[in-house]
C-alpha positions as CSV (number, residue, x, y, z in Angstrom):
1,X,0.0,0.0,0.0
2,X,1.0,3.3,-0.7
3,X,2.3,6.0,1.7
4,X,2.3,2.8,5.2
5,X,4.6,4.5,6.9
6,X,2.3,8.0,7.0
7,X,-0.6,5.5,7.8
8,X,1.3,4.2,10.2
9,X,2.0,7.5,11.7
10,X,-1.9,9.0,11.8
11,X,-3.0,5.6,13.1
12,X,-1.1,6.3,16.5
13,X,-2.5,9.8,16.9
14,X,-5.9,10.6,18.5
15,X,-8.0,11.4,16.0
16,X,-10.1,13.8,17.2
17,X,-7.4,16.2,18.5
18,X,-6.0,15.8,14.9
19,X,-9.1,16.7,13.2
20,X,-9.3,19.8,15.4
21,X,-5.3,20.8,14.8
22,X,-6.0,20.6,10.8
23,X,-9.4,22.2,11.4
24,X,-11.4,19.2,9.7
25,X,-14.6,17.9,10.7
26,X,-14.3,14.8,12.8
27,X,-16.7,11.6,12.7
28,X,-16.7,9.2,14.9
29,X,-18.0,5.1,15.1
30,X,-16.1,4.2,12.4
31,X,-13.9,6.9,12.8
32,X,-13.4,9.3,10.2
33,X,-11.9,12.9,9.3
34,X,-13.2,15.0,6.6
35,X,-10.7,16.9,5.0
36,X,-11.4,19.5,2.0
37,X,-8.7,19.6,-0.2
38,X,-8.7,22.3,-3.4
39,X,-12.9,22.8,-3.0
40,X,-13.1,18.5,-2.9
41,X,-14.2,16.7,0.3
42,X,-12.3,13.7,0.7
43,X,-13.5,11.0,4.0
44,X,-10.0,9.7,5.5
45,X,-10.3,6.5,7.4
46,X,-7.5,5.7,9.1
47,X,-8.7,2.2,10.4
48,X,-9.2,1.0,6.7
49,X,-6.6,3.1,5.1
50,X,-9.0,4.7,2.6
51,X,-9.6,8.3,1.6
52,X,-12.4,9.0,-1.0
53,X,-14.0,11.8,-1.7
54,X,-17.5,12.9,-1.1
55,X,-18.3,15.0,-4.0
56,X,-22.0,14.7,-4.9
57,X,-21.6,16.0,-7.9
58,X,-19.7,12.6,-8.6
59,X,-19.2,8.8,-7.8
60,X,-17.1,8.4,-4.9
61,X,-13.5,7.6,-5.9
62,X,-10.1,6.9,-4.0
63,X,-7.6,9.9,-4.0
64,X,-4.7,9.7,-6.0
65,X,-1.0,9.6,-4.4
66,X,-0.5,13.3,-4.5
67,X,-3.7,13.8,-2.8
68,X,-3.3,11.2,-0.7
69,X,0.2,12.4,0.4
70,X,-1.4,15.9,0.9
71,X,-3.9,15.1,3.1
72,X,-2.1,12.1,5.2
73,X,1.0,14.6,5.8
74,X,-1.1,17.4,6.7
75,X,-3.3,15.8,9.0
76,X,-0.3,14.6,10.8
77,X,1.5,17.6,10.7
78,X,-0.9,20.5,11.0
79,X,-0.9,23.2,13.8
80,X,-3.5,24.9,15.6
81,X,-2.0,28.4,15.0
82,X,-3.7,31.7,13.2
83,X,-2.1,32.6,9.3
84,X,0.9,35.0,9.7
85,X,-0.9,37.2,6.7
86,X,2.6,37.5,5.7
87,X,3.3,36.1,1.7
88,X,6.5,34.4,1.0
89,X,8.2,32.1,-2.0
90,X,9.2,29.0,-1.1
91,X,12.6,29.6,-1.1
92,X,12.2,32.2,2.4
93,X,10.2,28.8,3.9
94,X,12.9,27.1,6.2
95,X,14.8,24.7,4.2
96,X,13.3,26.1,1.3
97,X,16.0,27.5,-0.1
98,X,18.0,23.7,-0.6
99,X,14.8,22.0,-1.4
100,X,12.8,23.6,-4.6
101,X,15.7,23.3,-6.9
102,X,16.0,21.1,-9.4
103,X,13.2,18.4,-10.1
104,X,11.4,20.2,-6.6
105,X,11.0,23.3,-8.7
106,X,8.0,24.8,-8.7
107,X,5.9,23.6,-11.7
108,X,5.7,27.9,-12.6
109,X,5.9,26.9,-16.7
110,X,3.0,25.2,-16.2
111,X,0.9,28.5,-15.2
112,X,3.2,30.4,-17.4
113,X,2.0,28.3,-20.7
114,X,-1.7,28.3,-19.9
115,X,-2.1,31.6,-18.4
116,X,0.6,33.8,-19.8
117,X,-1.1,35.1,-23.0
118,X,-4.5,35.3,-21.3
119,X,-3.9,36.2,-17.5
120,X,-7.9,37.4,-17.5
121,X,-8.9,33.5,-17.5
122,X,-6.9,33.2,-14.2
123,X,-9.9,34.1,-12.3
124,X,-12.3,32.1,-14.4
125,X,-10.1,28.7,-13.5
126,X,-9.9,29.5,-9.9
127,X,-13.7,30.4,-9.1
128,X,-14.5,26.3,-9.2
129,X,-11.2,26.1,-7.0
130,X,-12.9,28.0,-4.4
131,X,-10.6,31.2,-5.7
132,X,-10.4,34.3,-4.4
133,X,-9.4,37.3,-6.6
134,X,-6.7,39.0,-5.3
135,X,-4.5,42.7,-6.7
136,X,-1.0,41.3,-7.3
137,X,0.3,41.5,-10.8
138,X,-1.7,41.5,-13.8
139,X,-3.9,38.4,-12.6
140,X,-3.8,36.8,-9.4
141,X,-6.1,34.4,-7.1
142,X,-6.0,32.3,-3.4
143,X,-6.8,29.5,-3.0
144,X,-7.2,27.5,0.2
145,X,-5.7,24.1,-0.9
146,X,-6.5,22.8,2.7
147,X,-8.0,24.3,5.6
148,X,-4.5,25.9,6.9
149,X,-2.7,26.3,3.6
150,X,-3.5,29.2,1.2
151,X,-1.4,29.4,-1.9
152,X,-1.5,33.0,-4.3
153,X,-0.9,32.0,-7.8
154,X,0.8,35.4,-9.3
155,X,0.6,36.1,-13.1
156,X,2.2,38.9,-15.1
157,X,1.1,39.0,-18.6
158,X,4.2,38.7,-21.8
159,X,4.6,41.9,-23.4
160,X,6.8,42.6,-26.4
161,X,9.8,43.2,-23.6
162,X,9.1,40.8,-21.5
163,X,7.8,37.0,-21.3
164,X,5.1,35.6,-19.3
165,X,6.0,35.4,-15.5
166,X,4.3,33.7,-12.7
167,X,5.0,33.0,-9.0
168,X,3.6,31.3,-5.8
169,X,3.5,32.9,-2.5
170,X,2.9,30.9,0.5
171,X,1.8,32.3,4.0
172,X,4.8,32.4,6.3
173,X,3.1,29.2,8.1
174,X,3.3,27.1,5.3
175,X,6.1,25.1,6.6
176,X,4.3,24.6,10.0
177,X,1.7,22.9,8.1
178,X,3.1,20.8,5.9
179,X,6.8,19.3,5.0
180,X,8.4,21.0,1.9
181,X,7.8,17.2,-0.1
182,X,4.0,17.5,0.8
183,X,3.9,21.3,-0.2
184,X,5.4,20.7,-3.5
185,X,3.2,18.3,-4.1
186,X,0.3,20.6,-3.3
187,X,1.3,23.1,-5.4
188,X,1.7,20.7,-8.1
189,X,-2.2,19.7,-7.7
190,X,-3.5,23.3,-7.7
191,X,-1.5,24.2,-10.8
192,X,-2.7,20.9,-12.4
193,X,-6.0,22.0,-11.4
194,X,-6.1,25.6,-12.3
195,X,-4.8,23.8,-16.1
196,X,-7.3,21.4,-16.3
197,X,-10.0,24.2,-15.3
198,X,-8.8,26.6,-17.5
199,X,-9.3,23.8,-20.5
200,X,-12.3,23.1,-19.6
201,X,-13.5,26.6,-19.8
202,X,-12.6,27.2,-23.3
Protein backbone atom coordinates (compact mmCIF):
# COMPACT_ATOMS: atom_id res chain seq x y z
CA UNK A 1 0.00 0.00 0.00
CA UNK A 2 1.02 3.32 -0.68
CA UNK A 3 2.27 6.04 1.74
CA UNK A 4 2.34 2.84 5.16
CA UNK A 5 4.56 4.51 6.95
CA UNK A 6 2.28 7.97 7.03
CA UNK A 7 -0.60 5.51 7.79
CA UNK A 8 1.27 4.16 10.23
CA UNK A 9 1.98 7.46 11.72
CA UNK A 10 -1.91 9.03 11.81
CA UNK A 11 -2.97 5.65 13.06
CA UNK A 12 -1.14 6.33 16.48
CA UNK A 13 -2.51 9.80 16.89
CA UNK A 14 -5.93 10.55 18.49
CA UNK A 15 -7.97 11.38 16.03
CA UNK A 16 -10.14 13.80 17.24
CA UNK A 17 -7.43 16.19 18.49
CA UNK A 18 -6.05 15.83 14.87
CA UNK A 19 -9.13 16.69 13.22
CA UNK A 20 -9.26 19.85 15.41
CA UNK A 21 -5.31 20.80 14.78
CA UNK A 22 -5.99 20.64 10.84
CA UNK A 23 -9.39 22.24 11.39
CA UNK A 24 -11.36 19.20 9.73
CA UNK A 25 -14.63 17.90 10.75
CA UNK A 26 -14.26 14.77 12.85
CA UNK A 27 -16.70 11.63 12.65
CA UNK A 28 -16.73 9.16 14.86
CA UNK A 29 -18.04 5.13 15.12
CA UNK A 30 -16.07 4.21 12.39
CA UNK A 31 -13.89 6.87 12.76
CA UNK A 32 -13.37 9.32 10.15
CA UNK A 33 -11.95 12.87 9.31
CA UNK A 34 -13.19 14.99 6.55
CA UNK A 35 -10.75 16.94 4.97
CA UNK A 36 -11.42 19.48 2.04
CA UNK A 37 -8.74 19.59 -0.18
CA UNK A 38 -8.75 22.31 -3.45
CA UNK A 39 -12.91 22.76 -3.05
CA UNK A 40 -13.08 18.53 -2.86
CA UNK A 41 -14.21 16.75 0.33
CA UNK A 42 -12.30 13.67 0.67
CA UNK A 43 -13.49 11.04 4.02
CA UNK A 44 -9.96 9.66 5.49
CA UNK A 45 -10.29 6.45 7.39
CA UNK A 46 -7.51 5.66 9.10
CA UNK A 47 -8.74 2.16 10.37
CA UNK A 48 -9.20 0.97 6.74
CA UNK A 49 -6.56 3.08 5.06
CA UNK A 50 -8.95 4.67 2.60
CA UNK A 51 -9.57 8.27 1.63
CA UNK A 52 -12.41 8.96 -1.02
CA UNK A 53 -14.01 11.77 -1.67
CA UNK A 54 -17.50 12.93 -1.10
CA UNK A 55 -18.27 14.96 -4.03
CA UNK A 56 -22.02 14.72 -4.89
CA UNK A 57 -21.64 15.95 -7.93
CA UNK A 58 -19.66 12.55 -8.57
CA UNK A 59 -19.21 8.80 -7.78
CA UNK A 60 -17.12 8.39 -4.87
CA UNK A 61 -13.52 7.64 -5.86
CA UNK A 62 -10.10 6.89 -4.00
CA UNK A 63 -7.57 9.92 -4.00
CA UNK A 64 -4.73 9.74 -5.96
CA UNK A 65 -1.02 9.61 -4.37
CA UNK A 66 -0.51 13.30 -4.54
CA UNK A 67 -3.69 13.83 -2.81
CA UNK A 68 -3.30 11.16 -0.65
CA UNK A 69 0.18 12.45 0.42
CA UNK A 70 -1.37 15.90 0.85
CA UNK A 71 -3.86 15.10 3.08
CA UNK A 72 -2.14 12.07 5.21
CA UNK A 73 0.95 14.62 5.83
CA UNK A 74 -1.08 17.42 6.68
CA UNK A 75 -3.28 15.79 9.04
CA UNK A 76 -0.27 14.58 10.81
CA UNK A 77 1.55 17.59 10.66
CA UNK A 78 -0.93 20.51 11.02
CA UNK A 79 -0.92 23.21 13.78
CA UNK A 80 -3.49 24.92 15.62
CA UNK A 81 -1.96 28.37 15.03
CA UNK A 82 -3.68 31.67 13.24
CA UNK A 83 -2.11 32.61 9.26
CA UNK A 84 0.93 34.98 9.67
CA UNK A 85 -0.89 37.23 6.70
CA UNK A 86 2.61 37.53 5.65
CA UNK A 87 3.35 36.09 1.71
CA UNK A 88 6.48 34.37 1.03
CA UNK A 89 8.18 32.08 -2.01
CA UNK A 90 9.21 29.01 -1.12
CA UNK A 91 12.57 29.63 -1.06
CA UNK A 92 12.18 32.17 2.38
CA UNK A 93 10.19 28.80 3.89
CA UNK A 94 12.91 27.09 6.18
CA UNK A 95 14.76 24.66 4.23
CA UNK A 96 13.34 26.05 1.28
CA UNK A 97 15.96 27.55 -0.06
CA UNK A 98 17.96 23.73 -0.57
CA UNK A 99 14.77 22.03 -1.41
CA UNK A 100 12.78 23.65 -4.56
CA UNK A 101 15.74 23.31 -6.92
CA UNK A 102 16.03 21.12 -9.38
CA UNK A 103 13.17 18.45 -10.09
CA UNK A 104 11.40 20.20 -6.58
CA UNK A 105 10.98 23.32 -8.70
CA UNK A 106 7.97 24.84 -8.67
CA UNK A 107 5.92 23.59 -11.65
CA UNK A 108 5.74 27.89 -12.64
CA UNK A 109 5.90 26.95 -16.68
CA UNK A 110 3.04 25.25 -16.16
CA UNK A 111 0.86 28.48 -15.21
CA UNK A 112 3.21 30.36 -17.44
CA UNK A 113 1.97 28.30 -20.69
CA UNK A 114 -1.73 28.26 -19.94
CA UNK A 115 -2.11 31.60 -18.42
CA UNK A 116 0.60 33.76 -19.76
CA UNK A 117 -1.09 35.14 -23.00
CA UNK A 118 -4.50 35.33 -21.33
CA UNK A 119 -3.89 36.24 -17.55
CA UNK A 120 -7.93 37.38 -17.45
CA UNK A 121 -8.94 33.54 -17.51
CA UNK A 122 -6.89 33.15 -14.21
CA UNK A 123 -9.87 34.13 -12.27
CA UNK A 124 -12.29 32.07 -14.43
CA UNK A 125 -10.12 28.74 -13.52
CA UNK A 126 -9.88 29.52 -9.91
CA UNK A 127 -13.74 30.36 -9.05
CA UNK A 128 -14.47 26.32 -9.22
CA UNK A 129 -11.20 26.12 -7.02
CA UNK A 130 -12.92 28.02 -4.42
CA UNK A 131 -10.60 31.16 -5.68
CA UNK A 132 -10.45 34.27 -4.42
CA UNK A 133 -9.39 37.26 -6.63
CA UNK A 134 -6.66 38.96 -5.30
CA UNK A 135 -4.50 42.70 -6.71
CA UNK A 136 -1.03 41.31 -7.29
CA UNK A 137 0.30 41.48 -10.75
CA UNK A 138 -1.70 41.46 -13.83
CA UNK A 139 -3.86 38.36 -12.61
CA UNK A 140 -3.78 36.80 -9.37
CA UNK A 141 -6.12 34.44 -7.11
CA UNK A 142 -6.02 32.30 -3.42
CA UNK A 143 -6.77 29.45 -3.01
CA UNK A 144 -7.19 27.46 0.25
CA UNK A 145 -5.70 24.08 -0.92
CA UNK A 146 -6.51 22.78 2.66
CA UNK A 147 -7.97 24.33 5.57
CA UNK A 148 -4.50 25.89 6.87
CA UNK A 149 -2.74 26.31 3.64
CA UNK A 150 -3.48 29.19 1.25
CA UNK A 151 -1.36 29.38 -1.92
CA UNK A 152 -1.53 33.01 -4.30
CA UNK A 153 -0.86 31.98 -7.79
CA UNK A 154 0.81 35.45 -9.28
CA UNK A 155 0.60 36.15 -13.07
CA UNK A 156 2.22 38.85 -15.05
CA UNK A 157 1.14 38.97 -18.62
CA UNK A 158 4.22 38.69 -21.78
CA UNK A 159 4.65 41.87 -23.36
CA UNK A 160 6.85 42.60 -26.42
CA UNK A 161 9.83 43.24 -23.59
CA UNK A 162 9.07 40.78 -21.50
CA UNK A 163 7.84 36.96 -21.28
CA UNK A 164 5.07 35.60 -19.32
CA UNK A 165 6.02 35.43 -15.53
CA UNK A 166 4.33 33.66 -12.74
CA UNK A 167 4.98 32.96 -9.03
CA UNK A 168 3.56 31.28 -5.84
CA UNK A 169 3.49 32.89 -2.52
CA UNK A 170 2.93 30.87 0.51
CA UNK A 171 1.81 32.25 3.97
CA UNK A 172 4.77 32.40 6.34
CA UNK A 173 3.05 29.17 8.05
CA UNK A 174 3.34 27.12 5.35
CA UNK A 175 6.11 25.13 6.57
CA UNK A 176 4.25 24.60 10.02
CA UNK A 177 1.72 22.87 8.12
CA UNK A 178 3.10 20.76 5.85
CA UNK A 179 6.78 19.29 5.02
CA UNK A 180 8.40 21.02 1.85
CA UNK A 181 7.82 17.24 -0.11
CA UNK A 182 3.99 17.53 0.78
CA UNK A 183 3.89 21.32 -0.16
CA UNK A 184 5.35 20.74 -3.51
CA UNK A 185 3.16 18.29 -4.10
CA UNK A 186 0.27 20.60 -3.26
CA UNK A 187 1.27 23.08 -5.37
CA UNK A 188 1.69 20.68 -8.08
CA UNK A 189 -2.15 19.69 -7.71
CA UNK A 190 -3.55 23.28 -7.66
CA UNK A 191 -1.48 24.20 -10.84
CA UNK A 192 -2.72 20.86 -12.44
CA UNK A 193 -5.97 21.98 -11.42
CA UNK A 194 -6.15 25.62 -12.28
CA UNK A 195 -4.78 23.76 -16.07
CA UNK A 196 -7.31 21.43 -16.27
CA UNK A 197 -10.00 24.21 -15.26
CA UNK A 198 -8.80 26.61 -17.55
CA UNK A 199 -9.30 23.82 -20.47
CA UNK A 200 -12.27 23.12 -19.63
CA UNK A 201 -13.51 26.61 -19.77
CA UNK A 202 -12.59 27.24 -23.27
Amino acid sequence: MAHEGLWAQLEKLDGAETARRAACHYLADPERCIVPLLNTQYVVSPSQRTILSASPESPQKAAELLEQLCILAYLINARDIPLAGKLCKAEMLPGGQFFFRGPHSLPLGKLQATFGSRCDSLHAAAQPLGGERCDFGDASTRLLVLPRLPLTIVLWAASEEFEARASVLFDRTAGDQLPLDALLAAVNLTVRALAESAATDR
